[in-house]
C-alpha atoms as one frame of an Amber mdcrd trajectory, in Angstrom:
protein
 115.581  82.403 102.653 114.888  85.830 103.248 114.607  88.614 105.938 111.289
  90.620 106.173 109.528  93.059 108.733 106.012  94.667 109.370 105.492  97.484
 110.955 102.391  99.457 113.076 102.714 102.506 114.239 103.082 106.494 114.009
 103.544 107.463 110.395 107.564 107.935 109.906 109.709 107.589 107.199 110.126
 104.582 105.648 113.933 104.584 106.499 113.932 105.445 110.175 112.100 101.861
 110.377 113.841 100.106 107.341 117.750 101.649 107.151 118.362 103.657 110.177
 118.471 101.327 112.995 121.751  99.472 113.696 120.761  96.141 112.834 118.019
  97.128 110.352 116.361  95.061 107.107 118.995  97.417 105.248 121.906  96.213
 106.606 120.563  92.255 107.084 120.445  92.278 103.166 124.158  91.428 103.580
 125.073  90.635 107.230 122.026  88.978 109.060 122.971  87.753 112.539 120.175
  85.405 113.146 119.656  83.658 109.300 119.116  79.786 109.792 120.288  79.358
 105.749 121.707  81.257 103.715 124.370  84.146 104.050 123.248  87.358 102.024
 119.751  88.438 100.641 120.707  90.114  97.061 118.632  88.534  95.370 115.822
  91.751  95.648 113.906  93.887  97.631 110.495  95.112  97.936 108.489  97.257
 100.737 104.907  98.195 100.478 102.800 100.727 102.723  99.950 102.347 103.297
  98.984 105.879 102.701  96.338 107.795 104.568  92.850 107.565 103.561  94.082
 104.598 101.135  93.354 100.592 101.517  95.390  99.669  99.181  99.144  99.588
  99.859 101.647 100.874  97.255 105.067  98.831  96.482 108.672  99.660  95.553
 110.463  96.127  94.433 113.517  95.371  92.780 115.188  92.415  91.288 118.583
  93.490  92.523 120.135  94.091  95.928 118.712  97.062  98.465 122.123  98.806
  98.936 122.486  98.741  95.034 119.260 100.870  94.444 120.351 104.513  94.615
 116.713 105.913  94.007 115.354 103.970  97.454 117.208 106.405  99.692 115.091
 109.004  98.400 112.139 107.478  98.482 113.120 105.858 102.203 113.571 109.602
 103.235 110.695 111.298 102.021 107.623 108.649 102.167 105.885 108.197 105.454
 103.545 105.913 106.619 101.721 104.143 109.397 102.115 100.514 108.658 104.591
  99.092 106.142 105.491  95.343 105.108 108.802  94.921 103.444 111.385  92.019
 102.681 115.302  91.685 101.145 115.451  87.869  99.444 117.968  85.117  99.102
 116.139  83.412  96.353 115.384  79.598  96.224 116.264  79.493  92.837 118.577
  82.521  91.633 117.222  84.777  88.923 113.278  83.502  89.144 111.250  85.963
  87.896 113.103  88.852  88.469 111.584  91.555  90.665 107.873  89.868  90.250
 109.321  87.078  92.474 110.246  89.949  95.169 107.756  90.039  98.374 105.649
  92.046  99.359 103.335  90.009  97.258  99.848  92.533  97.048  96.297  91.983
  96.479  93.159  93.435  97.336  94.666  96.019 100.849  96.922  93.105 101.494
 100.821  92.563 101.415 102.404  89.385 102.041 105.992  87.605 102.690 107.324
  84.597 102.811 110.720  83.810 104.731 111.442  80.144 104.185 111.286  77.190
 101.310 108.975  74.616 100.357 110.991  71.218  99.828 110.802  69.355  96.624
 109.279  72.380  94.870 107.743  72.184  92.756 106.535  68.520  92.776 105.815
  68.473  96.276 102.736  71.463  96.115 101.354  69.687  92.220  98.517  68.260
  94.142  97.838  70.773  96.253  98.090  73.670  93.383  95.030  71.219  91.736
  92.963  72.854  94.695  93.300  76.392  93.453  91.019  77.621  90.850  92.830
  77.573  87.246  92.644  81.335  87.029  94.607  81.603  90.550  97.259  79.577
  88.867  97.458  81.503  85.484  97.635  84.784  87.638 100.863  84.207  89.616
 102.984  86.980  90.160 105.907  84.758  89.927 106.882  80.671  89.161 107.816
  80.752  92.962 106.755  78.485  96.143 106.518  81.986  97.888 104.274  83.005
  95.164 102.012  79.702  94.979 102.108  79.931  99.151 100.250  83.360  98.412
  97.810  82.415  96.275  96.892  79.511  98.584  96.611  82.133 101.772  94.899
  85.034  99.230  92.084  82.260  97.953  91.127  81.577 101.585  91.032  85.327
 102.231  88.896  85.666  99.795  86.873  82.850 100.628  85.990  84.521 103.911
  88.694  83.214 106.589  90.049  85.422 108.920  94.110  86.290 108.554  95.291
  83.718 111.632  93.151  81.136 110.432  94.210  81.540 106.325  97.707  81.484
 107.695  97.708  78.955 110.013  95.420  76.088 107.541  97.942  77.094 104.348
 100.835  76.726 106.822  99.745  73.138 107.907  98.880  71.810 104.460 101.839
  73.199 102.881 103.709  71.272 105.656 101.871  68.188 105.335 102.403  67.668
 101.580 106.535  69.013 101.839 107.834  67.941 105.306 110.186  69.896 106.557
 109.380  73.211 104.412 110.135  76.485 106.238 107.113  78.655 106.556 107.725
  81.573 107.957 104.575  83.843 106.760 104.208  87.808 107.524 100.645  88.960
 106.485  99.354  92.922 107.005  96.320  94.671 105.851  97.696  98.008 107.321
  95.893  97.582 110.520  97.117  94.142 111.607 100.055  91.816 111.494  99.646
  88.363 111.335 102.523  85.864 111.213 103.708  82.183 111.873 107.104  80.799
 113.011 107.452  77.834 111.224 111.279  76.892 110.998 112.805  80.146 111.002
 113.584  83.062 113.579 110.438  85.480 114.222 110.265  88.740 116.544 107.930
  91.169 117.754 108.495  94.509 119.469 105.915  95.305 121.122 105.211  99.013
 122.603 101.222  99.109 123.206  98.894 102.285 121.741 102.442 103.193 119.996
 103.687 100.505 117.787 104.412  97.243 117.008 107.286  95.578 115.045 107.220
  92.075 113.744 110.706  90.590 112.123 112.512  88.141 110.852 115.060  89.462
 113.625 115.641  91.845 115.844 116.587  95.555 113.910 118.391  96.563 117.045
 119.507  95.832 120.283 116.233  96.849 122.460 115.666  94.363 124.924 112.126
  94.591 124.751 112.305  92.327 121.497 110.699  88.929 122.241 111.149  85.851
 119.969 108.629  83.473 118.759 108.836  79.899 119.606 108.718  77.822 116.781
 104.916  76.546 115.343 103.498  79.558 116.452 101.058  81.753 114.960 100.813
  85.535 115.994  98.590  88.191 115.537  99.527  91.994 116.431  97.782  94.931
 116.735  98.884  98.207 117.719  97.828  97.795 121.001  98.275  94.211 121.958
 100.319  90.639 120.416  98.474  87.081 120.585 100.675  84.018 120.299  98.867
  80.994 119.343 100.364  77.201 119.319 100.072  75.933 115.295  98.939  72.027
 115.379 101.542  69.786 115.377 101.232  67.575 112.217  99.960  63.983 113.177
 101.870  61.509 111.168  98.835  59.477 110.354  96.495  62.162 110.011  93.928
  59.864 108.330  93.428  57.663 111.714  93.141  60.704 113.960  90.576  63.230
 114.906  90.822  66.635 112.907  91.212  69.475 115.036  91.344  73.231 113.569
  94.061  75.338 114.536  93.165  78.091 117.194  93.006  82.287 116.385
């Protein structure tokens, strides 16, 4: 499991979003209050953001725990941005990969996170890894689910889909081939956020024209923060939050009608 938050918003420092709040993705690397599994997230960091006049998002990761990295205090206090993506981990399996295993995963002006597990990885995703191109599968950042999850959300990207609808179809196939996997998904392109709840807490603060938060969990103690309900896919803007109902898997899907999942 992990913790992980995007943010939208007037450019600030990285840590006046990420390490100064009381409750913030700083201090959850050790004492989350609203983790389903797992007890501490030292098993790395990573935030990306956006700088102005720049698509593409820069990243700072780290194989080790955030309140062990001396250098990101510096770098929390001086960078600034306008939208940010970033994520401590409690890794599936401890030691994978190192810091290439750390979210935010990046391609193209995209970062990505995922807060859950897929059950009986790897076995359970063989077939559905057969669906990706062989160079997608020789290009993984990382022997991860999380990192085979991305490349599955990325290809549809890629392939034209909009954000809601790449999340929500990767969410429901990854679900249908490992029942009961958590998917909790966070995807930004510096202007959006999209995200599903899919067996793990999600949060959005939402303050319209200003900003817009979406977490894993609440950084503070605003009551303004709303919580997802679970199978839910959302999609943020600065100025406004859309909650859509995910399918609910049929159990025979083969002797029903298909139905796409709504953006």
């Amino acid at each position: 499991m992990c913790r992980h938050l995007a943010y939208l918003g007037p450019a600030e420092p990285l840590g006046r979003v990420l390490v100064d709040p009381a409750h913030s993705l700083y201090r959850q690397a050790w004492a989350p209050r609203r983790q389903r599994s797992g007890t501490v997230n030292a098993d790395g960091f990573g935030v990306g953001w956006y700088a102005e006049g720049d698509p593409v998002p820069a990243r700072y990761r780290r194989a080790g725990p955030l309140w062990a990295d001396l250098s990101f205090a510096d770098l929390a206090r001086v960078v600034r941005t306008t939208a940010l993506l970033a994520a401590v981990r409690d890794a599936t399996l401890a030691g994978a990969d190192a810091e290439a295993a750390a979210a935010p995963f990046a391609a193209d002006r995209w970062l990505f996170s995922h807060n859950g597990a897929v059950t009986g990885w790897p076995g359970s995703l063989a077939a559905v890894s057969r669906t990706l191109p062989p160079e997608d599968l020789l290009s993984l950042e990382a022997r991860t689910d999380s990192a085979l999850v991305w490349a599955l959300v990325l290809a549809r990207l890629r392939g034209g889909d909009e954000a809601g609808q790449a999340l929500a179809d990767t969410v429901l196939e990854v679900a249908a081939a490992a029942p009961g996997s958590r998917l909790n998904l966070l995807l930004t392109d510096g202007g959006t956020i999209t995200a599903t709840a899919w067996g793990d807490s999600l949060w959005y603060l939402a303050e319209p024209g200003r900003r817009t938060v979406v977490a894993a969990e609440p950084y503070d103690d605003d009551p303004r923060w709303t919580e997802v309900p679970d199978r839910t896919l959302l999609a943020a803007s600065r100025t406004d939050v859309l909650l859509t109902p995910l399918k609910e898997l049929d159990p025979n899907p083969a002797s029903a009608p298909t139905e796409e999942p709504r953006t």
